[in-house]
C-alpha positions as CSV (number, residue, x, y, z in Angstrom):
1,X,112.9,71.6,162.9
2,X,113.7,75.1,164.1
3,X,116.1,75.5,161.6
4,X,114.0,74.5,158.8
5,X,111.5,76.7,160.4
6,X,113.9,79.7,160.1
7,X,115.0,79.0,156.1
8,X,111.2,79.1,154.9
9,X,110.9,82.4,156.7
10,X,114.5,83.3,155.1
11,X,112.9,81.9,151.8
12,X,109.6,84.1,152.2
13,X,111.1,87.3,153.3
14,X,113.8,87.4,150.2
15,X,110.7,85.7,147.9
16,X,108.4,89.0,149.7
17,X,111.2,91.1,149.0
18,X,111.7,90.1,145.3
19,X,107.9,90.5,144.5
20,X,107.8,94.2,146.4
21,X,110.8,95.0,144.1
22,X,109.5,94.1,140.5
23,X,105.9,95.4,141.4
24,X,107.8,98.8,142.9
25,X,109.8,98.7,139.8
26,X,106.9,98.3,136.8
27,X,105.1,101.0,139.4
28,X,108.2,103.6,139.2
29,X,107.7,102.8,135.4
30,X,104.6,103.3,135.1
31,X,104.1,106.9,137.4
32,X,106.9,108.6,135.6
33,X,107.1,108.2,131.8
34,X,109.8,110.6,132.0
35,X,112.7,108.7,133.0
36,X,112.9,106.3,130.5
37,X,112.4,105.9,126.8
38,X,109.2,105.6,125.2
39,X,107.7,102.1,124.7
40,X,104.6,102.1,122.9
41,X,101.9,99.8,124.6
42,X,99.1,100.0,121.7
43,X,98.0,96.8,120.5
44,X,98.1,99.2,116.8
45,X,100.6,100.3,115.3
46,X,101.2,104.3,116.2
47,X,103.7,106.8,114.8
48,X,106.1,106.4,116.8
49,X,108.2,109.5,115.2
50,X,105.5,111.5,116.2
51,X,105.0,110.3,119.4
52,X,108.5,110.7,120.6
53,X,108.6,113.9,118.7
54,X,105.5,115.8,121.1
55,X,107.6,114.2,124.5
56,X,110.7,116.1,123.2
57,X,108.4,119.3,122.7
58,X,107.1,118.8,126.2
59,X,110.5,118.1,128.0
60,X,111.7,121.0,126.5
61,X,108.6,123.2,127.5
62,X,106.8,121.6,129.9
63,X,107.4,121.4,134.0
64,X,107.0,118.0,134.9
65,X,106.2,119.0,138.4
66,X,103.7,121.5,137.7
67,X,101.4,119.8,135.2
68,X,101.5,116.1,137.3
69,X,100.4,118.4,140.8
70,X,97.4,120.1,138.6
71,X,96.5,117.3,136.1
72,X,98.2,114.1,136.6
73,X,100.8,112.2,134.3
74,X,101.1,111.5,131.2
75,X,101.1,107.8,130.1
76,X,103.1,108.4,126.6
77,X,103.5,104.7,126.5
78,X,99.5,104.2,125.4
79,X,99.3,107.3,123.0
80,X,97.0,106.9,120.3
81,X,98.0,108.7,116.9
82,X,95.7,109.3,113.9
83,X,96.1,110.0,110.4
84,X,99.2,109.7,108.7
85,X,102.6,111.9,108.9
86,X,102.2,113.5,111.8
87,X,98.8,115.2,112.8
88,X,96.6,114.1,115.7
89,X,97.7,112.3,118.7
90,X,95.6,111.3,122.2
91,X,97.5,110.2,125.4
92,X,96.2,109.8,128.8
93,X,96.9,111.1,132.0
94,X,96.4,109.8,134.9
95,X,95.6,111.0,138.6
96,X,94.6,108.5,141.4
97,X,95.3,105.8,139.3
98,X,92.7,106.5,136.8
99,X,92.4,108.4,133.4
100,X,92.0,112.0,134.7
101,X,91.6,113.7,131.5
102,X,92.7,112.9,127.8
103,X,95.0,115.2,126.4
104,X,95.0,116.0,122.6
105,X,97.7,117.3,120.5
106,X,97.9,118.3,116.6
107,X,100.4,119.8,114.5
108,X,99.7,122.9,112.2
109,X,102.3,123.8,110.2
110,X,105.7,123.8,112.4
111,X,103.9,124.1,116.0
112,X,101.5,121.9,117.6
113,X,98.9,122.6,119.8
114,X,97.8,120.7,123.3
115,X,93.6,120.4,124.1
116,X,92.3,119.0,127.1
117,X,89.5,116.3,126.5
118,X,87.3,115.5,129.4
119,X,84.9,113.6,127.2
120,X,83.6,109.9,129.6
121,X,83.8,107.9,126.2
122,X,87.7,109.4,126.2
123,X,88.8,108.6,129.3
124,X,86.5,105.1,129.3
125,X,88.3,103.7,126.6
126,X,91.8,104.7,128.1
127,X,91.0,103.5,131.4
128,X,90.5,100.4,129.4
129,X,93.5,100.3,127.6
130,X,95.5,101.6,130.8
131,X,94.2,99.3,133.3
132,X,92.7,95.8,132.0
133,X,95.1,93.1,132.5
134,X,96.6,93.1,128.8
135,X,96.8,89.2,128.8
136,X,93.2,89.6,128.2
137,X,93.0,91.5,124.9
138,X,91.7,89.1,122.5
139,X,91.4,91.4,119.4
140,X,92.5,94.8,118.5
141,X,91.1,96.9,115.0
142,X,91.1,100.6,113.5
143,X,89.5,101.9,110.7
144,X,91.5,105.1,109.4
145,X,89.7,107.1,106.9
146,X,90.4,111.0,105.7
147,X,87.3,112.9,105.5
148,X,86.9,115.7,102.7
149,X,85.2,117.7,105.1
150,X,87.5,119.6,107.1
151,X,90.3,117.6,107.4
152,X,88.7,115.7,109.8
153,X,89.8,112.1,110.3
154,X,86.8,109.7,110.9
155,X,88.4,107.0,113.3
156,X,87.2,103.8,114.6
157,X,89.4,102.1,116.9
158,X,87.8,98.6,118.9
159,X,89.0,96.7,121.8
160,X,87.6,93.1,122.4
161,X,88.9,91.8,126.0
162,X,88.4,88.2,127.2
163,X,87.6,87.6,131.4
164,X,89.5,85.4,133.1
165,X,87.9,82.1,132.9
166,X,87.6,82.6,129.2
167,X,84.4,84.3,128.6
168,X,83.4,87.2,126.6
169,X,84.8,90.2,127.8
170,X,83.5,93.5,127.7
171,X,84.6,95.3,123.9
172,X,85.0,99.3,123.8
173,X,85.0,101.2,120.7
174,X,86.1,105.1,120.1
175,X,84.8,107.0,117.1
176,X,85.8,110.3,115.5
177,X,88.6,111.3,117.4
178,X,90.7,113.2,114.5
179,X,88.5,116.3,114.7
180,X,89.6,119.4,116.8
181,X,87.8,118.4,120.1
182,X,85.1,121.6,121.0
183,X,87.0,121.6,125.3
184,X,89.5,124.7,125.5
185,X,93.1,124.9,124.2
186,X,95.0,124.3,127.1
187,X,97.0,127.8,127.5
188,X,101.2,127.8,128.1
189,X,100.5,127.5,131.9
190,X,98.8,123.8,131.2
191,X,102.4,122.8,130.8
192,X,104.7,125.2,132.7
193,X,103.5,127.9,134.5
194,X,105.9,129.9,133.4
195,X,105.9,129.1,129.4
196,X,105.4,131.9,126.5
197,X,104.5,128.5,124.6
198,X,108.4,129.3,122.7
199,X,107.1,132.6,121.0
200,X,106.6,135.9,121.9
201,X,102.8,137.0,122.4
202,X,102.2,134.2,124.9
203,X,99.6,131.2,124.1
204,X,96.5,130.2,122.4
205,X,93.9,130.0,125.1
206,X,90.7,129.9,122.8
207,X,89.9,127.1,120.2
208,X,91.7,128.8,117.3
209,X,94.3,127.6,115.3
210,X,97.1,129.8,115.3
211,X,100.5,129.3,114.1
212,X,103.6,130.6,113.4
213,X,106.2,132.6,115.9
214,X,104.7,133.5,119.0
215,X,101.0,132.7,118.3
216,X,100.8,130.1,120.1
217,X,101.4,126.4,120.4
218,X,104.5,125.7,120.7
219,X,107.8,124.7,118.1
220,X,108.0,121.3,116.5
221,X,111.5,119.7,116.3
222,X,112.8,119.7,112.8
223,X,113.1,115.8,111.9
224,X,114.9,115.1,108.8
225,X,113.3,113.1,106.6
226,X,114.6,110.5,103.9
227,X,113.9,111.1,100.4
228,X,110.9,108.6,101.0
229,X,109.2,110.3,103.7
230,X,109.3,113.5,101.8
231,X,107.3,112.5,99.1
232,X,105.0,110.6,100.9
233,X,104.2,113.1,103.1
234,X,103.1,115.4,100.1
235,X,101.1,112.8,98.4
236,X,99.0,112.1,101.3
237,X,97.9,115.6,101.8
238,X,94.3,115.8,100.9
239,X,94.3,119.1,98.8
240,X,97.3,117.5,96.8
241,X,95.7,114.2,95.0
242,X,92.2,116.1,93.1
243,X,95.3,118.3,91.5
244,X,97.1,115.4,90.3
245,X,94.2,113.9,89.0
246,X,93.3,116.7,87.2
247,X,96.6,117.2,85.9
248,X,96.8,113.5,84.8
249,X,93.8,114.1,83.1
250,X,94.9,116.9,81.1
251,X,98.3,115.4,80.2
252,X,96.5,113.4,77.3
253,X,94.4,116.1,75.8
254,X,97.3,118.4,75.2
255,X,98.3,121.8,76.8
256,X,100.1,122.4,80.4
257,X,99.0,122.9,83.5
258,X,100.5,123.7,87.0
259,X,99.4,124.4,90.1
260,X,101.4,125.3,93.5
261,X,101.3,123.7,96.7
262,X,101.9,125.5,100.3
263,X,103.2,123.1,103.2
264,X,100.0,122.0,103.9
265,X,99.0,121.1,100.8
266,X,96.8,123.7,99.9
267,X,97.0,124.1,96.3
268,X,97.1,127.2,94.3
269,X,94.4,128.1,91.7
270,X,95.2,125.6,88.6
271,X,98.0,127.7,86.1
272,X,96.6,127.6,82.3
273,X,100.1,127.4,80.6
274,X,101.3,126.9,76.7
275,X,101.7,123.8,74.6
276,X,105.3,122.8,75.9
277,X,105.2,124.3,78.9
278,X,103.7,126.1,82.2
279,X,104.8,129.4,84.2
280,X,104.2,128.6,87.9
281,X,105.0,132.6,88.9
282,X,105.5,133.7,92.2
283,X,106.5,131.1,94.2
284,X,106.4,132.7,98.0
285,X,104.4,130.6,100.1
286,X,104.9,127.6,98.7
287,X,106.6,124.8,98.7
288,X,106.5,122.8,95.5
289,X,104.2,122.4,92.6
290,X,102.7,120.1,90.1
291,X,102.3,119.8,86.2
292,X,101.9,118.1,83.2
293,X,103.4,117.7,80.3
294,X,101.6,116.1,76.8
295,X,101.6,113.5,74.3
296,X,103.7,115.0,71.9
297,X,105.7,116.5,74.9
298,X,109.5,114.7,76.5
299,X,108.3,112.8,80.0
300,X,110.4,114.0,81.8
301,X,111.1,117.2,83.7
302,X,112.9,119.5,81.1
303,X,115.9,122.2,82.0
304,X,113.1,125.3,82.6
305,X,111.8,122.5,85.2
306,X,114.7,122.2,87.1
307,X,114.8,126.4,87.4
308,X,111.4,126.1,88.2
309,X,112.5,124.2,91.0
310,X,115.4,126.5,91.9
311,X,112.5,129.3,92.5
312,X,110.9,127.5,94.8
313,X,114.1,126.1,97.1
314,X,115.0,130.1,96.5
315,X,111.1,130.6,98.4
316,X,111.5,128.6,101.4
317,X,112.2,130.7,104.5
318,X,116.0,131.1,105.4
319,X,115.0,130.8,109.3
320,X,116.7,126.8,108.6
321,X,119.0,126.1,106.2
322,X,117.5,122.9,104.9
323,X,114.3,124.4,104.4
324,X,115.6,125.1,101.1
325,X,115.5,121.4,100.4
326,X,111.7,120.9,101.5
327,X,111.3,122.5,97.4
328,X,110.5,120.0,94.4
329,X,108.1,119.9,91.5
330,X,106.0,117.5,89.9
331,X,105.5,116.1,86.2
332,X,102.8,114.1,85.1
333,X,102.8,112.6,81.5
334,X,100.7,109.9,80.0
335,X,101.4,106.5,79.7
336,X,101.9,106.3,83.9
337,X,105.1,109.0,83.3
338,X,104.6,110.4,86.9
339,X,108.1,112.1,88.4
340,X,109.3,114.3,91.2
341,X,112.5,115.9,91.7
342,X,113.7,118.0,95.1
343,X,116.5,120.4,95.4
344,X,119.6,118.6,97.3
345,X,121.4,121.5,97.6
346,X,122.4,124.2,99.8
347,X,120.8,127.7,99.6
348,X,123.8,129.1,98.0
349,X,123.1,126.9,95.1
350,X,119.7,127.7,95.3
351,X,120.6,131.3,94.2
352,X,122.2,129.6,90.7
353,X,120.0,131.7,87.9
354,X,119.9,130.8,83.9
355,X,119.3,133.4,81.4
356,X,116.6,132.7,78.6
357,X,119.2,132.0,76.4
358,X,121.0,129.7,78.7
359,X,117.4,127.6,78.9
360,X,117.3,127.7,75.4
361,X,120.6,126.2,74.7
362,X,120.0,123.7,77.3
363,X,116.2,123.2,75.6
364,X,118.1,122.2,72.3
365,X,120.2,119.8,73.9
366,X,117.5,117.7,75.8
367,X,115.3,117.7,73.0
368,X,118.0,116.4,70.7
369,X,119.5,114.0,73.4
370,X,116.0,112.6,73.8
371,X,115.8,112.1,70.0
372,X,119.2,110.1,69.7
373,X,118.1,107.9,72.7
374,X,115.4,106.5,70.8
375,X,117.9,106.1,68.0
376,X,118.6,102.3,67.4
377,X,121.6,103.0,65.5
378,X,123.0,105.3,68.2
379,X,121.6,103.1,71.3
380,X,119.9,99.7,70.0
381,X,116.5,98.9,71.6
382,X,117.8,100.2,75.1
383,X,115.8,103.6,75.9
384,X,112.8,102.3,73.9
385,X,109.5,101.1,74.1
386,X,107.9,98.7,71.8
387,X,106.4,101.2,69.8
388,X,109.6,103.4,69.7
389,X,108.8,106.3,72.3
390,X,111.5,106.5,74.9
391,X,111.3,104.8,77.9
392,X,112.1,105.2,81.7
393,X,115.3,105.0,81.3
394,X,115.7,106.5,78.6
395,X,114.2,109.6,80.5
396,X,115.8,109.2,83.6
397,X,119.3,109.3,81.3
398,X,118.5,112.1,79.7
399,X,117.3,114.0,83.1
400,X,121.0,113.4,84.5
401,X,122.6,114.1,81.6
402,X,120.5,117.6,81.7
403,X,121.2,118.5,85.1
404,X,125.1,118.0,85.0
405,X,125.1,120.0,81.8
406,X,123.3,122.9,83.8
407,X,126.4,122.5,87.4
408,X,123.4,120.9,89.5
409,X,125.0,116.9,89.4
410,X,124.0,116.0,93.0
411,X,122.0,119.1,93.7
412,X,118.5,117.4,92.7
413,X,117.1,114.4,93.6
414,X,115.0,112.3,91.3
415,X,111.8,109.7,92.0
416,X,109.5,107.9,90.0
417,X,106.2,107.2,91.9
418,X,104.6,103.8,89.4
419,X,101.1,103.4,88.9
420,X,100.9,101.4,91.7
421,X,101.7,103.7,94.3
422,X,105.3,102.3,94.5
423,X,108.0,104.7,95.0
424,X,111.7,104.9,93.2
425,X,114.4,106.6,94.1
426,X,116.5,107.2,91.0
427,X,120.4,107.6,91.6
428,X,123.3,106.7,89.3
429,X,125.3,103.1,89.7
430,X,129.2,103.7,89.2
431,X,128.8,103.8,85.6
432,X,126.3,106.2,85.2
433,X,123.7,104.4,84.6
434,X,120.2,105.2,86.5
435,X,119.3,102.9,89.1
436,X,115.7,102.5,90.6
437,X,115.8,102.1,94.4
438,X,112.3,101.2,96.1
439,X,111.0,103.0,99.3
440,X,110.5,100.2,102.0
């Protein structure tokens, strides 16, 4: 009997002992984020890029000691993002095991920016998030819409929870959380009491929005992004999609149009060009540009394009040498003819230049190429629509064709973007023939 007695207490110490190390273990966890990798806890999907993106800025910057003794720690695991490609995120800390303050952090350009929110709806639906037992969470919905005033984003995010014997829960719902929150910037020292915030001048304490070196916030890695990502993240820029349209609109009436866009999106004043084609100018500042070609005009991006194109790869700043490829251009053309290309190369062939009688040669050679593709005695019914105008690939062929007769094979990149919103990479197949690739 004794000894029976003994292996129960044997059994509940080791069973005591297992318990104590599991909950010790999801608590160590839980209190410090830092020391392991980031596993999102949202019952939405979040960017996750961007997400682990911010924790690398604040590894770098930050002093882990110094911000969890004066504010608490942050729970990256629940961090809420907003909008698309990178631009508002919320995350909160806790202190005393309960949402001490929300913190909020947007990207401008290549910094972002940290703002304390000590909002009660904030910190009320995090505490929610955070704490209720998870098993619970019977539904989980956003609404995501881009507002044209400000750049706000309008943001309806709803939690529905379930109590334990079943019955209706309690449901929380957060509104409007993509505009710039009216509490203070959080200066360097809300991170590390000893941070210049990566510049030189120190941070932003005020509710500005500076950027660039050493105005505050502080750098954002540099991510690479695929051929995919690039172009989405231009299309989704607000100020980029009213120019499109407007360009789409004038591709049927005859006449071209440009217009420039910096790395925000912000376009340019709209270019008035000639029949055939459109001087975009300057191009410091920006990044890319957009314009249209006409009914009686080749769909396709034509040889003074493509040095269009090396103009702007020539305008990025040389601070990182792939900013050069963060340059492309746009064509529109009717009949859903919608390309973009972007510069694949390095900044020394960037600096590649064609005299005006080198463009005209080049001209000649498109314009006749595009002519014998349309040919059915030269290429059957192949680069033809039904009613004889070329087709996609017939433009795609004579795009490649153009660019190695120019030295720039492999130096450009070429995409179609359908009516549909469906993206396609263009490459050649081994025997030179155009390929369309969809983005996932």
């Amino acid at each position: 009997m004794r000894e029976k007695t003994i292996l129960r207490l044997f059994l509940l110490i080791v069973l005591s002992i297992s318990l104590y190390s599991c909950v010790h273990d999801e608590i160590s966890s839980s209190s410090d984020p830092y020391s392991k990798e980031y596993s999102s806890k949202s019952p939405v999907k979040e960017d996750e890029v961007y997400i682990k993106n911010v924790m690398k800025v604040f590894e770098q910057y930050g002093n882990k000691d110094y911000f969890a003794n004066n504010f608490g720690t942050i729970s990256w695991d629940y961090a809420v993002t907003m909008g698309t490609h990178e631009s508002f995120l919320e995350v909160p800390v806790i202190k005393n095991n309960k949402v001490n303050l929300v913190l909020f952090v947007y990207k401008e350009g290549n910094r972002i920016f940290f703002k304390r929110k000590d909002e009660e709806d904030s910190k009320q639906f995090f505490n929610a998030l955070v704490f209720n037992d998870r098993k619970n969470l019977k539904n989980a919905t956003v609404n995501n819409s881009l507002s044209d005033k400000g750049g706000c984003i309008s943001m309806t995010i709803t939690w529905t929870w379930t109590n334990e014997d079943g019955s209706a829960g309690p449901t929380y719902t957060f509104v409007t959380m993509g505009c710039l929150p009216s509490g203070p910037s959080l200066p360097c020292q809300a991170i590390d009491e000893n941070a210049n915030c990566g510049g030189s001048t120190g941070g932003n304490t005020g509710g500005g929005s500076s950027s660039g070196g050493g105005g505050g916030g502080y750098p954002y890695p540099q991510t690479p992004q695929t051929p995919c990502d690039k172009v989405l993240d231009v299309l989704s820029k607000p100020g980029v999609q009213p120019k499109i349209k407007e360009l789409k609109d004038q591709s049927t009436q005859g006449g071209e149009k440009g217009v420039k866009f910096k790395i925000d999106g912000t376009p340019s004043p709209t270019i008035t060009g000639g029949a055939h084609s459109v001087n975009l100018g300057d191009k410091t500042g920006y990044t890319g540009g957009y314009h249209n070609h006409t009914p009686t005009g080749i769909p396709m991006l034509s040889p003074p394009d493509i040095d269009q194109l090396l103009g702007f790869a020539r305008a990025q700043p040389t601070s990182n040498p792939t900013n050069v490829n963060n340059a492309y251009l746009g064509m529109i053309a009717p009949n859903g003819m919608h390309y973009v290309i972007w510069f694949n190369g390095t900044y020394q062939d960037a600096i590649k230049t064609f005299s005006q009688d080198d463009l005209d040669v080049f001209g000649e050679d498109y314009r006749e190429l595009a002519s014998d593709l349309t040919t059915p005695l030269l290429y059957g019914q192949t680069y033809r629509n039904s009613d004889g105008s070329i087709n996609n690939l017939g433009v795609e062929k004579l795009f490649f064709t153009t660019l190695k007769k120019m030295g720039l094979e492999g130096k450009v990149n070429l995409q179609r973007i359908e009516d549909n919103g469906i993206i396609q990479n263009i490459n050649l197949d081994s025997n030179n023939t155009p390929n369309a690739v969809p983005c996932s």
